[in-house]
C-alpha positions as CSV (number, residue, x, y, z in Angstrom):
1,X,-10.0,10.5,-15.7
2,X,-11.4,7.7,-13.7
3,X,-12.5,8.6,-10.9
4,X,-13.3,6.4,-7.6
5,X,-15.1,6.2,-4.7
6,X,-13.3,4.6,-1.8
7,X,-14.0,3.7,1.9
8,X,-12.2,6.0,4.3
9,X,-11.6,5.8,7.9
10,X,-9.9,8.3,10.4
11,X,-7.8,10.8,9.7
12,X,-8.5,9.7,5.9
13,X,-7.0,6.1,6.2
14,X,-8.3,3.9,3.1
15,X,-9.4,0.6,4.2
16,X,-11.8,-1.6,2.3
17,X,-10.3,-4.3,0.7
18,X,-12.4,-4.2,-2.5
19,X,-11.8,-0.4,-3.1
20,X,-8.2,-2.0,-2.6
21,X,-8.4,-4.6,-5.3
22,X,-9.4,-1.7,-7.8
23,X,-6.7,-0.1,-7.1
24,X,-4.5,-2.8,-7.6
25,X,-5.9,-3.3,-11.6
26,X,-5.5,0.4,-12.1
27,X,-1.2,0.4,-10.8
28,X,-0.7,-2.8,-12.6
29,X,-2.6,-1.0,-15.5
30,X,-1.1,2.0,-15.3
31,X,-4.1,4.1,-15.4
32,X,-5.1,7.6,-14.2
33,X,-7.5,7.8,-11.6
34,X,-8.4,10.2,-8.4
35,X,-10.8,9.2,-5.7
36,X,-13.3,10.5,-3.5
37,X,-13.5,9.7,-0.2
38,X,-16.8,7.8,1.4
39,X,-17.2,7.2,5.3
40,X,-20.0,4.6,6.3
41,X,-22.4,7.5,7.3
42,X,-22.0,9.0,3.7
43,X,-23.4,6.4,1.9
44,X,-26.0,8.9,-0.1
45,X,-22.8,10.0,-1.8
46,X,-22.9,6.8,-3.9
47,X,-27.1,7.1,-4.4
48,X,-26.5,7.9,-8.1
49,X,-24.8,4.8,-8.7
50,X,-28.2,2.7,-7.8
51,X,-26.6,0.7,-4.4
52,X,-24.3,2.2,-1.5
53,X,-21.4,0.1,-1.7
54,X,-17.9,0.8,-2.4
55,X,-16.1,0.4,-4.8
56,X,-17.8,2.6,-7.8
57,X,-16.3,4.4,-10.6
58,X,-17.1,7.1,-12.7
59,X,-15.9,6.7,-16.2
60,X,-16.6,9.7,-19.1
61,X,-20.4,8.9,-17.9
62,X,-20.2,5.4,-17.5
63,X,-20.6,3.7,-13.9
64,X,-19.6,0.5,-12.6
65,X,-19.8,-0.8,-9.0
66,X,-18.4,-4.4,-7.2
67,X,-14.9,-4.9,-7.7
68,X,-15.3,-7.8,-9.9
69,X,-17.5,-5.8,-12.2
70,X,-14.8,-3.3,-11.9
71,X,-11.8,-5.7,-13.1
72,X,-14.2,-7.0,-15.7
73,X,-14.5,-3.2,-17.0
74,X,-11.1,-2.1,-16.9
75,X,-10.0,-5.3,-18.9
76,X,-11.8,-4.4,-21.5
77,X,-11.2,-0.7,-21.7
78,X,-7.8,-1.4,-21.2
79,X,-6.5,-4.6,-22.1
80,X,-2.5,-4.4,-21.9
81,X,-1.4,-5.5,-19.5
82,X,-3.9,-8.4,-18.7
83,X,-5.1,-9.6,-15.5
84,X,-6.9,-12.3,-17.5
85,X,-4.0,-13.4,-19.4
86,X,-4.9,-17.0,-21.0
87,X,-7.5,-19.6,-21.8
88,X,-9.6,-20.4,-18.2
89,X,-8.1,-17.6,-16.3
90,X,-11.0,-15.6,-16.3
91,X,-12.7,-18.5,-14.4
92,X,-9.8,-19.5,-12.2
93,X,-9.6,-15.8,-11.3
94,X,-12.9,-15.6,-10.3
95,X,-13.2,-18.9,-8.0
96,X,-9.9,-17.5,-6.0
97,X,-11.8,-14.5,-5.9
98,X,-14.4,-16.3,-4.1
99,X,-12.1,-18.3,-1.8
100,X,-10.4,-15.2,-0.9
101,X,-14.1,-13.4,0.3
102,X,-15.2,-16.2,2.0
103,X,-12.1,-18.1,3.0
104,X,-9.6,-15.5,3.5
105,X,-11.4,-13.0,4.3
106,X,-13.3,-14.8,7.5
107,X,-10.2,-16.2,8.3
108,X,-8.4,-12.9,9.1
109,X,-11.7,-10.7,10.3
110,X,-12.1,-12.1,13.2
111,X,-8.3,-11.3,14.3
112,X,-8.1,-7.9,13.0
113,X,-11.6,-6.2,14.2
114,X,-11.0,-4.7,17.1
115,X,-8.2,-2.7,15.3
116,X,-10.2,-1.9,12.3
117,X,-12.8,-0.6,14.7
118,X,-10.0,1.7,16.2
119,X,-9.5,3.2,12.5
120,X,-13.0,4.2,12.1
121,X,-14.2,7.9,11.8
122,X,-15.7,8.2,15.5
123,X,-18.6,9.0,13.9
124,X,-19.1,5.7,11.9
125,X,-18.3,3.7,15.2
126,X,-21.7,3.1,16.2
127,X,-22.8,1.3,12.7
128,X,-19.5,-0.7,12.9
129,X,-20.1,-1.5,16.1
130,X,-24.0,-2.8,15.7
131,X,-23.3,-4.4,12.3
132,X,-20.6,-5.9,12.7
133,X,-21.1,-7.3,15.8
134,X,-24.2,-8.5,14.1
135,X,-22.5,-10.1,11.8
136,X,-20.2,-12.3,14.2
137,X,-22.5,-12.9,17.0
138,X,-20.6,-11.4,19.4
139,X,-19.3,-8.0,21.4
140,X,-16.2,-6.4,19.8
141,X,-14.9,-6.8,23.7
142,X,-15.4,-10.7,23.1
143,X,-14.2,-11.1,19.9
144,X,-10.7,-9.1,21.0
145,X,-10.7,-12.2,24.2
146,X,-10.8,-14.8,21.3
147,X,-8.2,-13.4,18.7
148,X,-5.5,-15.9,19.9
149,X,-8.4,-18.5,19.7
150,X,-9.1,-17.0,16.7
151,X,-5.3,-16.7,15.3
152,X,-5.4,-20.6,14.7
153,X,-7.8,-20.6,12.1
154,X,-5.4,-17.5,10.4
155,X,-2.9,-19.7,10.5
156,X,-3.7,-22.4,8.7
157,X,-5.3,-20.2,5.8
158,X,-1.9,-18.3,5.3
159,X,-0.1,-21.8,5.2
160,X,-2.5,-22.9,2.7
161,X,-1.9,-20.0,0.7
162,X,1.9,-20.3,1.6
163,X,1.9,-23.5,0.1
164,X,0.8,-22.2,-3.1
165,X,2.6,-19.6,-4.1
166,X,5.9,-21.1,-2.7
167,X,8.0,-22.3,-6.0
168,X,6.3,-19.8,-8.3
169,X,5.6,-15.8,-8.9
170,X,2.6,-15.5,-9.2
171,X,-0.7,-17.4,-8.2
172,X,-1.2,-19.6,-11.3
173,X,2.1,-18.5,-13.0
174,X,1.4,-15.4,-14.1
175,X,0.3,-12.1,-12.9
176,X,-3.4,-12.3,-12.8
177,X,-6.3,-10.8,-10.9
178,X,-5.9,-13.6,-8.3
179,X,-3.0,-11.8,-7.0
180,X,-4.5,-8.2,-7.3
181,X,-7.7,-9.9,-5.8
182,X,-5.1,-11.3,-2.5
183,X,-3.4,-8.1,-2.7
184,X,-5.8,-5.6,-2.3
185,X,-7.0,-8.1,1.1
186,X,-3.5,-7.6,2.2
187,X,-3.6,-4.0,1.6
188,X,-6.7,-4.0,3.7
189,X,-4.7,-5.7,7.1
190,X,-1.7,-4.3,6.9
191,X,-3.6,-0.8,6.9
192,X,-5.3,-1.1,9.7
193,X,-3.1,-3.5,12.0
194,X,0.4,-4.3,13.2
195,X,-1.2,-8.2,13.3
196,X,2.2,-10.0,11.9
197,X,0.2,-12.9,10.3
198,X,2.9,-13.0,7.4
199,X,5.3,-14.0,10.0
200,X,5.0,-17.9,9.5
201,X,4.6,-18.0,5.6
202,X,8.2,-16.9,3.8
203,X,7.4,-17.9,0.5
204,X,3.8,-15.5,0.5
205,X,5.4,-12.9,2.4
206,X,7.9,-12.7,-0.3
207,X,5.1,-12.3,-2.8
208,X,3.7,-9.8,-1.0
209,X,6.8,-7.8,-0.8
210,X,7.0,-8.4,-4.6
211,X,3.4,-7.2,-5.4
212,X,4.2,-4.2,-3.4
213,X,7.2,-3.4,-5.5
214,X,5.7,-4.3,-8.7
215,X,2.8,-2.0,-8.4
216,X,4.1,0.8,-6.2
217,X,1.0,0.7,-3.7
């Protein structure tokens, strides 16, 4: 059986986004899988896999870290149903993956830190603290003055994606591994905050609603 390593938090909460988007691929595929639980501090749990990030997996021997890597993987061990489903998909997928990293993903940071540093193991808080306030420039205590500053920028990257998906099922028409990619970010949120920034966008909170019903995550 697959098995996974995945970011936990406090009181076991599982919160990383990528770890999420694996996730995602195995419900949609329907495949067996258990996972181990990684905190920040325990990163020389993942020393046999040659890096100390998560996600990894452990397949009959075989390991494969990155969530792209992962989806990549899992395709083609297993490649019904698809999440690259048709000619160009592959490459679409992987450009939305992008956008969602470094569009999405800085979008709704900002908003959402301060609550994602509540979920932390209290002994990880210290590393999330220094790093990521190293990574926006700024105190956690200054970054939770700014979130309706910072709520704006959410905004507009929801209604973008809002505008999308509203008319259609699925990202580009049919379930791919752009939606598992969006998913798993979503999953990531809406673990660790009561944010409502689905509120303003119908159409992609119906698909989120959907996605959550589809793959019974």
């Amino acid at each position: 059986m697959i098995e996974l390593y995945d970011l936990a938090g406090a009181h076991n909460l599982r919160f990383s986004p990528f770890c999420w988007r694996t996730k995602a691929v195995l419900a949609y595929k329907k495949m067996p899988y258990t996972t181990v639980p990684v905190r920040f501090s325990d990163k020389a749990k993942l020393t046999f896999s040659g890096q100390d990030r998560v996600p990894v997996i452990k397949d009959d021997g075989k390991v494969v870290y990155d969530s792209w890597t992962i989806a990549e993987y899992l395709e083609e061990k297993q490649s019904d149903p698809k999440i690259f489903p048709g000619l160009g998909l592959k490459e679409a997928c992987r450009f939305f993956n992008l956008y969602v990293d470094r569009t999405v993903h800085t979008a709704l940071f900002p908003v959402v830190v301060t609550d994602i540093f509540e979920c932390v193991d209290p002994i990880d808080r210290d590393y999330f603290r220094k790093s990521r306030e190293e990574r926006m420039g700024m105190k956690l205590e200054t970054a939770a003055a700014k979130r309706p500053e910072f709520r704006a920028r959410m905004r507009a990257v929801m209604g973008d994606l809002n505008l999308t998906i509203a008319g259609q099922a699925y990202f580009f028409g049919t379930m791919s591994y752009a939606d598992l990619c969006l998913f798993g970010s979503f999953k990531w949120i809406t673990a660790v905050s009561r944010e409502p920034f689905l509120d303003a966008t119908p159409a992609l909170k119906d698909w989120w609603l959907r996605m959550g019903q589809q793959l019974g995550i």
